[in-house]
N, C-alpha and C positions, 0 to 999 in steps of 0.2 A: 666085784660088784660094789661092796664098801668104798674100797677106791675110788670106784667113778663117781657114786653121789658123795662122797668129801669134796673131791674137785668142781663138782657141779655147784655144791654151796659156797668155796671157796670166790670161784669164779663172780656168781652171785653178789657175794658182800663185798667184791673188789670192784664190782661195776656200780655198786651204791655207794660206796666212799668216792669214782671220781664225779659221780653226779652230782653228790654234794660237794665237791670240792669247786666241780663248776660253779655251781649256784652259788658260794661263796664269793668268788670272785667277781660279780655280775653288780656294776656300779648302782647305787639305791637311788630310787627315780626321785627328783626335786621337781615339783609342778610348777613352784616362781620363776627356774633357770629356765625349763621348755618355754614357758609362755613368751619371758626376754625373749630369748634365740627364736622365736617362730617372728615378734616384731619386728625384729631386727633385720631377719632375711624378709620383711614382706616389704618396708622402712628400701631395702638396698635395691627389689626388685622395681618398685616405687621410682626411684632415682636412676636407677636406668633406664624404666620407661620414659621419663620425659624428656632426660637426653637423647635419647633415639626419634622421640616426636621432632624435637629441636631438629636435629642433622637431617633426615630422612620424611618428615611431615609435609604437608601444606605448607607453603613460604620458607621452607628452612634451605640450608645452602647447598647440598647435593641438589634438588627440585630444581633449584634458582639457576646453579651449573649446566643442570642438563634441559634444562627449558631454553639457554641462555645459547647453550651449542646447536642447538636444533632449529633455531630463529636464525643464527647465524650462517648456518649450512646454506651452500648452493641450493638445495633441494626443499627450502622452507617458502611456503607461497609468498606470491608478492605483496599482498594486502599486510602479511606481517615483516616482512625485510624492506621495504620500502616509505618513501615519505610521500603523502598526496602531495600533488602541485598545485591543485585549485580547489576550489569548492565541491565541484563535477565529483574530482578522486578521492576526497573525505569523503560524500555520500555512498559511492561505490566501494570505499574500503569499510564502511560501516557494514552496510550491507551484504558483505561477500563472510566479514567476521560471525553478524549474527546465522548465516548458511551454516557457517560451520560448530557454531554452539548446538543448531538443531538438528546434528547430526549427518547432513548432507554428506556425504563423499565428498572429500577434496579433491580428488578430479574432477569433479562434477561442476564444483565452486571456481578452481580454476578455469576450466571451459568457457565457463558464462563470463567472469571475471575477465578473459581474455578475449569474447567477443565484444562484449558492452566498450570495451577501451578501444579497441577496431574500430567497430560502429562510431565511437564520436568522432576519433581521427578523419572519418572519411565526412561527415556532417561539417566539422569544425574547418573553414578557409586556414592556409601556412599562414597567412598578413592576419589573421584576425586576431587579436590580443584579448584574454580576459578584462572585464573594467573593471578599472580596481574598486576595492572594497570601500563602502559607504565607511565613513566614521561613526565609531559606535558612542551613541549621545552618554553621559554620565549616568549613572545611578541615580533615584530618585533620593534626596536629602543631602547630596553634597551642595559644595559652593563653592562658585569660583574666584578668585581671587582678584580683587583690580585694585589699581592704587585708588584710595581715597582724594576726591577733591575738595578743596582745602574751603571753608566759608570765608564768603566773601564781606568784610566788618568795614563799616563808612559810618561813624559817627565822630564828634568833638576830638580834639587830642586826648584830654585826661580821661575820659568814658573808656576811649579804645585800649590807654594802657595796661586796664585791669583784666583785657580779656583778649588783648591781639598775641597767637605766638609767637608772633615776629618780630619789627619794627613798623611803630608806627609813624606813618610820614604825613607833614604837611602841605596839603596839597601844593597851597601858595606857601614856599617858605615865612616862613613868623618875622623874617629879617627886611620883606617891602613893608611891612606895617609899623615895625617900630623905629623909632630915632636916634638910641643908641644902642648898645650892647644887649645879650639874649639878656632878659631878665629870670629869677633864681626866687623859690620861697612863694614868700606872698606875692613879687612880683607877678608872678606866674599867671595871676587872675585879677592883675589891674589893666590899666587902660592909660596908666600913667605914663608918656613919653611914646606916646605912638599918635599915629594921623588921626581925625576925628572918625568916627563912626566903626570905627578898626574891632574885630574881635580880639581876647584877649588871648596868651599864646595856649591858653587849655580850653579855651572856645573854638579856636583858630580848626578849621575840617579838615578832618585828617583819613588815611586806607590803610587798613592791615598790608603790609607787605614781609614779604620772607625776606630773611638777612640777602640773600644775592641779587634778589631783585630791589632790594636799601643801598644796596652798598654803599661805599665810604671812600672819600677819596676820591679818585679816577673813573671807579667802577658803577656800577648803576645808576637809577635815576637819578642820583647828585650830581653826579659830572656830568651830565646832557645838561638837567635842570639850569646848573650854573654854568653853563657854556651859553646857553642860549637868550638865559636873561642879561651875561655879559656883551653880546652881541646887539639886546634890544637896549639897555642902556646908551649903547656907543651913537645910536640913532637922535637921542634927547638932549637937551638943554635942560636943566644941567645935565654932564656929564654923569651916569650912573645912576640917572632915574629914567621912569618912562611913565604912560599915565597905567592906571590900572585896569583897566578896559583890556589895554596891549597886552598884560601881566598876566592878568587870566586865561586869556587865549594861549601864549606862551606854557602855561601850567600845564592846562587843558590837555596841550600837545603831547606829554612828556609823559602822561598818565597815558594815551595812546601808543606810546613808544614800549612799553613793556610788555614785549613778545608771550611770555606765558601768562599775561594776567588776563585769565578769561572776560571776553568781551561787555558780557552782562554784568562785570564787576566794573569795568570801566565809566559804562555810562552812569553804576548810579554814582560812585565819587563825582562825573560831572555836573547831573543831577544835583546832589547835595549841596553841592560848591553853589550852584547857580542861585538854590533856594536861600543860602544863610546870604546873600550878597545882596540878594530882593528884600530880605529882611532889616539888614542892617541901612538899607536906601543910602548905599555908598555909591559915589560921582564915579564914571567910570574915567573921567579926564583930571579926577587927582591923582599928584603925583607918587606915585614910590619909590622904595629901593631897590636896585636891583644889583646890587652889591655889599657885601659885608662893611668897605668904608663908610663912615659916619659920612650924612649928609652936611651939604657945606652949607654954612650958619650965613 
């Protein structure tokens, strides 16, 4: 009987030494570390979710795939695997679409979808063509683009210089008016060495012309000009005059001859011309030059 209860106590204090030995072992709780380790796993869960939204959500690239196979499949209605051809099948594929956002049964949507295209077929003649589509006018605030036409400038030679982009030309060359050589400087606005009642050569009425329609040489109104006052010369006594009356009309002509220079520009240079010549009450049977050679003395 002593026996059993030594053993019984024995037993006893060996089962409370490994309790406590447990409890010794048993790491000691840190509330800073838990807190870390709970963000961290909430932080990781966090980041998988919205990589999973990413792959598998609304607009992500499994959705896009399997929306993308399912359009493509034989078996996806026509309204979504097909292209309208006219006006007619954009309305009806509008239409058969919003069928199917409200639910309708897509056999249902197909049925109608596949009489309605029946039914025109048999309305619509094989010869009849759709008309084509009206042009769609602009937006309101744009503007359309046209080349600029150019102003048309008829005033003195030396007025036009400061404001023509081009070449300014004299109507009547400055060379029937005067006796010798161009004059330079002050010559410019005398009246020295030319025929009586003569303007001077920056009096003399001159037109805005563009470099191609000036040309130089061969090319533009210069080589007409002087082709044809060397032809009305050939007619006079002396050789290489003619009177001025002839000269003007000659001029006249050759401002006519200049295919892009709009019409209403042409008459006023003749206009103008006509007016400084009533002014100056110049003869129209005096003589001029109608060549660069000095007149014979």
């Amino acid at each position: 009987m002593r026996h059993r209860r030594t053993t019984t106590r024995c037993r006893a204090a060996c089962a409370g030494r490994r309790e406590g030995a447990g409890r010794w072992r048993e790491r000691p709780s840190r509330p800073g570390a838990d807190r870390r380790l709970r963000r961290l796993r909430a932080q990781t869960l966090e980041r998988w979710g919205r990589w999973g939204f990413r792959l598998f959500g609304r607009g992500g690239p499994v959705l896009r795939a399997a929306t993308a196979i399912f359009d493509a499949s034989p078996t996806a209605p026509p309204w979504r695997d097909e292209t309208p051809r006219d006006a007619f099948e954009q309305q009806l594929f509008r239409k058969a679409t919003d069928l199917a956002k409200q639910g309708v049964p897509q056999a249902d949507v197909q049925e109608w979808f596949k009489n309605e295209r029946s039914a025109r077929a048999r309305r619509k003649p094989d010869n009849q063509e759709d008309p084509r589509p009206k042009p769609v006018p602009p937006p309101p605030g744009t503007v359309r683009i046209t080349q600029k036409r150019r102003k048309c400038l008829v005033d003195e030679y030396k007025k036009l210089l400061s404001v023509c982009d081009g070449d300014s030309h004299h109507i009547v060359p400055d060379m029937v008016y005067r006796l010798g050589s161009r004059p330079k400087g002050a010559g410019m606005n005398s009246t020295a060495n030319r025929i009586p009642n003569a303007p001077t050569l920056n009096e003399g009425m001159a037109v805005c012309l563009t470099k191609n329609q000036h040309g130089k040489g061969r090319d533009g109104i210069h080589a007409d000009l002087k082709a044809s006052l060397d032809d009305l010369g050939d007619r006079y006594t002396p050789n290489g005059t003619a009177p001025l009356g002839a000269i003007l009309e000659v001029s006249k002509q050759s401002i006519d001859k200049i295919s892009d220079l709009p019409e209403d520009c042409k008459k006023l240079a003749k206009s103008k011309l006509g007016t400084q010549v009533q002014q100056k009450n110049r003869d129209p049977e005096q003589p001029g030059r109608t060549r660069e050679n000095s007149l014979p003395s």
